[in-house]
Residue, then its C-alpha position, 0 to 999 in steps of 0.5 A: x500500500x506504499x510508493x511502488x518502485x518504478x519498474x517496466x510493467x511487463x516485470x511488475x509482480x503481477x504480470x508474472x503471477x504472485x510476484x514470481x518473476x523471470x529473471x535475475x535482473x527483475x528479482x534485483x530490482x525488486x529487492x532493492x525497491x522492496x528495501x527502499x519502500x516496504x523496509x523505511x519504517x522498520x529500518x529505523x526503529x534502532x533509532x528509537x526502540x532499544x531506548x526507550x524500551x531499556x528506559x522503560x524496563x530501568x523505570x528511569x532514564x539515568x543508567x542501564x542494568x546489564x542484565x535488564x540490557x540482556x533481557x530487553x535485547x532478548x525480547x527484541x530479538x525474538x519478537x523480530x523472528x517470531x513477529x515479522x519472520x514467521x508471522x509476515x514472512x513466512x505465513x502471511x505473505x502466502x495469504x495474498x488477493x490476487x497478489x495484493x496484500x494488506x488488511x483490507x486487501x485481506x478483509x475482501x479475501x476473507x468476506x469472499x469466502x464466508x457465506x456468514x459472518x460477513x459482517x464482522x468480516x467488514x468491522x474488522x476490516x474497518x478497524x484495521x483501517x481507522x489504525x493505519x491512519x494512526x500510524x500513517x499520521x504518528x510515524x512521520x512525526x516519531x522518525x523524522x523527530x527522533x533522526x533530527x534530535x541527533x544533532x543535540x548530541x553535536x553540541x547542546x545549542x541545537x537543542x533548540x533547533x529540533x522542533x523548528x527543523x522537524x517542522x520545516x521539514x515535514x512541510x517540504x515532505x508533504x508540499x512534494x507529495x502532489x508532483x508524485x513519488x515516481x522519481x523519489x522511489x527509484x532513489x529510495x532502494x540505494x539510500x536504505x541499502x546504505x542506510x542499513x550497511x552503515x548501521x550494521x558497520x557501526x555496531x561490530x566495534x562495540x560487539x567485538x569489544x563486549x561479545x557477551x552480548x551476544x547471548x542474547x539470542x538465549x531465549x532465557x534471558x527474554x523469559x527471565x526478565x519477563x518473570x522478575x520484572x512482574x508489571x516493569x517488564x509488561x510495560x517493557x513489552x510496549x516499548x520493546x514492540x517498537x522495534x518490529x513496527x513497520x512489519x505491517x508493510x511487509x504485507x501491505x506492499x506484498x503487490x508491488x514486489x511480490x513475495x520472494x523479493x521482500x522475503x529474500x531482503x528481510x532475511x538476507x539484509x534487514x533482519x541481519x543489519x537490524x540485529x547486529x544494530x541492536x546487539x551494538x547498542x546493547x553492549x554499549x550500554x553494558x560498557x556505559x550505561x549512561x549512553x542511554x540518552x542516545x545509544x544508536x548515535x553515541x555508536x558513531x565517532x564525533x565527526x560522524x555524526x553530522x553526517x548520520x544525522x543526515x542519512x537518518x532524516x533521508x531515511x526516516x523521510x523514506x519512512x514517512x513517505x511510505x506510511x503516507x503513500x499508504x494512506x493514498x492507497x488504503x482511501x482509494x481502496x475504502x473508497x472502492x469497498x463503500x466504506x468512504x466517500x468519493x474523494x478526488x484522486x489524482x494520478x501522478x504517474x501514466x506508467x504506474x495505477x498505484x501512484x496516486x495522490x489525494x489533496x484532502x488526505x494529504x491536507x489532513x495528515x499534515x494538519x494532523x502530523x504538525x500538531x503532533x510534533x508541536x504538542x509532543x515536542x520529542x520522540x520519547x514522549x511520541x514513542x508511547x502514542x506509537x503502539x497502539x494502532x500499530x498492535x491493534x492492526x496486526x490483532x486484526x491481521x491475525x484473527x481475519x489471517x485465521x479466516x483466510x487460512x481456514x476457508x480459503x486454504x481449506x485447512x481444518x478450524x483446529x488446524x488453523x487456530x493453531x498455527x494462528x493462535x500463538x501470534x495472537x496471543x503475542x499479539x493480543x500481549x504486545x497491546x495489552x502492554x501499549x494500552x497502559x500508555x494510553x494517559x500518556x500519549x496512547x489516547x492519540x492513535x486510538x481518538x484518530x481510529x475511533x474518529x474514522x472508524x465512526x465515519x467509515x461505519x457512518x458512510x456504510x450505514x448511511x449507504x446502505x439505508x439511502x440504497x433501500x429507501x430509494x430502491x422501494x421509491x423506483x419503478x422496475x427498468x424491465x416495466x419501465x422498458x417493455x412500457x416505452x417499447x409499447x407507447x414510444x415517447x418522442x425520440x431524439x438522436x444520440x445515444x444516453x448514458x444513465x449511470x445508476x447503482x441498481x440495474x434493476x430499478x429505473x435510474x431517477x435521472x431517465x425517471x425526471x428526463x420522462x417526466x420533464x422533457x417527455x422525449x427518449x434518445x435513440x440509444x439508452x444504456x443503462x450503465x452500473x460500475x461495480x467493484x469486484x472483490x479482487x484487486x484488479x480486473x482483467x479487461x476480457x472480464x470488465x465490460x457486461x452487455x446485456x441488450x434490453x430491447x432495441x432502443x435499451x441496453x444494459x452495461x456493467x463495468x467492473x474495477x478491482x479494489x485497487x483500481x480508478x474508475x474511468x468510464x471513457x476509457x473502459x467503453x471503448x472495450x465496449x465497442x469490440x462487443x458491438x456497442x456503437x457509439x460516438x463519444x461526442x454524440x453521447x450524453x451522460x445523466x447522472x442523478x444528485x440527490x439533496x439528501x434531507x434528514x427523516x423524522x424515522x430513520x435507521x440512524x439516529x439524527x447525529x449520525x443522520x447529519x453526518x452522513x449529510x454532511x459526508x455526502x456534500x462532501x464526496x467528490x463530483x461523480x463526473x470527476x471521479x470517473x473521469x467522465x467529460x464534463x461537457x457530455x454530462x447532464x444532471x438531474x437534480x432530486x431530494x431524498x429523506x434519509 
């Protein structure tokens, strides 16, 4: 659900099935994009993650326990092999939709294949979502706060500077954001390769000098800790989960480089890198404990330092730019599922369908990012709003995860509760433990998620109700047809498009053009868009006719979830089944509805008012489905809801 990296179409994961790909050449190219794009967030989480979690385990930020080191490094290790390798990587990388990943992705697959349930199907899907927001609005924020805060350590007057630096350059992140991300992405792979080399490098010194260390891989340190630290060690378990956000990504991108290229980067590169740098901080803190004020920087020589601050802020802004690209992304596919209104999408790229931008959400994640930095004013006081959304992801990633495998792998209830259940007690754990920060920070994530959560629900509902009431209003088409056949109106040339979400039912806008201007064009077409619960559509399986009579025809056009709607280009498939028409000589009636509140509705009147509100708010149907302008009429109707 990020930037996807800029590759020729024909070597995209999807054209060759799942993301197997044919040549050695490709399988590079994707590794390095999959480092780049998939790996920014959880990359650089040592800037943060074994800081605060020691912080937390030491109940004071003055000096670092050996044996707490040794125990927090243990849990940090394992919860990297047992949440991200064998969680994401090795299991539910295999759950894909059509090759695309990600929890709404996952939530389609998993609603395909209940016959009931569907509904909590949907609920979990609309939770996952609201998190994602969450964290798309928190890790911008956190990374480029915790990166920037390096330059204290250069000298103590630029203490002052970090805010205002944040700040500057958050603005320049999402000031670029409307020209596209094409460009950036290709730069993305090399910075984070780098990035990843260097801060492995850095920490072998510190390794070879205290290699005790290394018995951290002993999982009796993580199990001792955990035992002789009672409630200490339960809040540990919060900050020690920093260490593994971002794995959501693994799956979220698995479309845009398929499963070998992310699965060959992580075992080969991150998970080493990532592990060596955590062993280095742990034995710097064993050889001085007061480097906890900043143990992944206090690695690096003094005249180093300048310059790592430089590649940590590329890096965390390749973070940043991940998570928001993901955010376009998650609203274009909840936009195609019916859980948001329209918003306007912009395409940024010809080559590629996934690099999109959307003004409102990039307008309300700024606003939203820059009150974060300027209220929290640091990254430890951020770290403890960071979790929450995150966890509450991956839970929900987990129980439809159990959904997946057992009705679409077929494997028995028991079989798959299992293999699931192990990572979601972990999971369910690791959220236990952030909720106890919910009073110091954590109230953010789970206020933004309730927040959309509400809307999502909202819009649904109010859909869902607004498509009842009207359908018992309408007259049914194949009536209406077999009437106008019978006593023909007064026929003009041209071809009408009726657009309309019920084929069965009349569309309000023939309805009103009977009844005002009592005239019917040569050719009517009755033209439904529906969204198919796969990602994308093969275009010998995009256009429906259905011939109704000689004047009336039906046309279903079908988009995948990952897809924007563009009527004008999807007809001229059309014409190879036999539709004639010319596109100048065609007129597009679209019905908008004034929607009134109801004295009795399915809603209560708040929520009524909302949904209103939502629907003035939706995006002009002739934009969204980039139809032009001057073939479209209007018909204007008030509903009660």
């Amino acid at each position: 659900m990020s930037v996807q990296f800029v590759i020729p179409a024909a070597e995209t994961p999807a054209a060759n099935g799942h993301g197997e790909t044919h040549s050695t050449a490709t399988f590079k190219a994707l590794m390095l994009g999959s480092i780049g794009v998939v790996y920014g967030d959880i990359g650089t989480s040592p800037l943060y993650a074994l800081r605060e979690a020691i912080v937390a385990a030491s109940g004071h930020a003055g000096t670092a326990n050996p044996q707490a080191v040794l125990g927090v490094l243990s849990l940090i290790l394992w919860a990297l092999i047992v949440v991200v390798t064998l969680k994401y990587v090795v299991i539910l990388l295999r759950a894909d939709n059509n090759g695309e990943g990600g929890t709404l992705a996952l939530m389609a697959l998993a609603q395909r294949a209940v016959t009931k349930g569907g509904g909590a199907i949907v609920l979990l899907g609309i939770i996952s979502g609201a998190l994602f927001y969450g964290d798309a609005v928190l890790t911008p924020a956190l990374s480029v706060l915790s990166a920037i805060e390096g330059i204290k350590l250069v000298t103590v007057t630029f203490e002052h500077y970090v805010v205002p630096l944040t700040l500057v350059i958050l603005v320049a992140l999402f000031a670029v954001q409307s020209h596209g991300t094409a460009r950036v992405a290709a730069f993305f792979g090399p910075i984070m390769c780098l990035w990843f080399a260097v801060i492995a490098i850095a920490a072998v010194p510190q390794i070879t000098r205290h290699p005790e260390v290394l018995s951290a891989f002993n999982p009796l340190h993580a199990v001792s800790f955990m035992l002789h630290h009672g409630m200490i060690g339960f809040i540990t378990l919060g900050a020690v989960f920093l260490a593994v956000t971002g794995a959501e990504a693994l799956y979220a991108d698995l479309g845009h480089f398929g499963k070998r290229p992310i699965q060959t980067a992580w075992l080969f590169i991150v998970l080493p890198s990532l592990a060596i740098n955590y062993l280095g901080q742990g034995a710097l803190l064993i050889a001085d404990p007061k480097a906890i004020e900043n143990p992944f920087f206090l690695m690096f020589p003094d005249w180093a330092l300048i310059p790592m601050v430089a590649l940590a802020t590329m890096a965390t802004v390749i973070a940043s730019q991940a998570v928001i690209t993901g955010a376009y992304s998650l609203t274009r596919t909840a936009i195609q599922l019916g859980l948001m209104p329209r918003f306007e999408i912009r395409h940024t790229s010809e080559a590629h369908s996934g690099q999109i931008y959307i003004p409102r959400i990039n307008m309300l994640l700024f606003v939203a990012v820059m009150l974060l930095v300027v209220l929290f004013r640091s990254s430890s006081a951020l770290a403890a709003a960071y979790g929450i959304s995150v966890t509450g992801t991956m839970v929900v990633t987990a129980m439809m995860g159990f959904v997946v495998i057992w009705r679409v792998w077929r494997w028995s209830p028991v079989a798959a509760a299992a293999l699931i259940a192990p990572f979601l007690f972990l999971d369910i754990t690791f959220l236990a433990a952030n909720l106890l920060k919910v009073f110091e920070g954590g109230w953010v994530p789970l206020a933004l998620g309730g927040i959309v959560m509400l809307l999502m629900y909202t819009w649904r509902r109010g859909s869902r109700l607004l498509f009842e009431k009207s359908r018992k209003l309408e007259f049914p088409l194949a009536e209406l047809v077999a009437m106008l056949e019978k006593r023909p109106p007064q026929r003009v040339p041209g071809t009408a498009v009726f657009l309309t979400s019920d084929p069965e039912c009349a569309p309000t806008a023939l309805m009103h053009s009977l009844k005002h201007y009592k005239v019917l064009h040569e050719k009517n077409v009755i033209l439904t868009i529906e969204t198919a619960p796969t990602p994308r559509i093969d275009d010998a399986e995009r256009v429906r006719m259905e011939q109704l009579s000689e004047t009336f025809s039906r046309v279903t056009l079908r988009f995948g979830f990952m897809e924007s709607p563009n009527v004008p280009k999807t007809l001229a498939i059309a014409r190879k089944l036999g539709w004639q028409f010319d596109i100048m000589s065609t007129s597009f009636f679209l019905s908008r509805r004034a929607l009134k509140p109801a004295v009795h509705s399915g809603m209560p009147r708040w929520q009524d008012l909302l949904f209103i509100r939502l629907s003035r708010s939706a995006n002009d149907a002739t934009d969204y489905f980039q139809i032009p302008t001057g073939r479209v009429v209007e018909v204007g109707t008030q509903v009660t809801i």
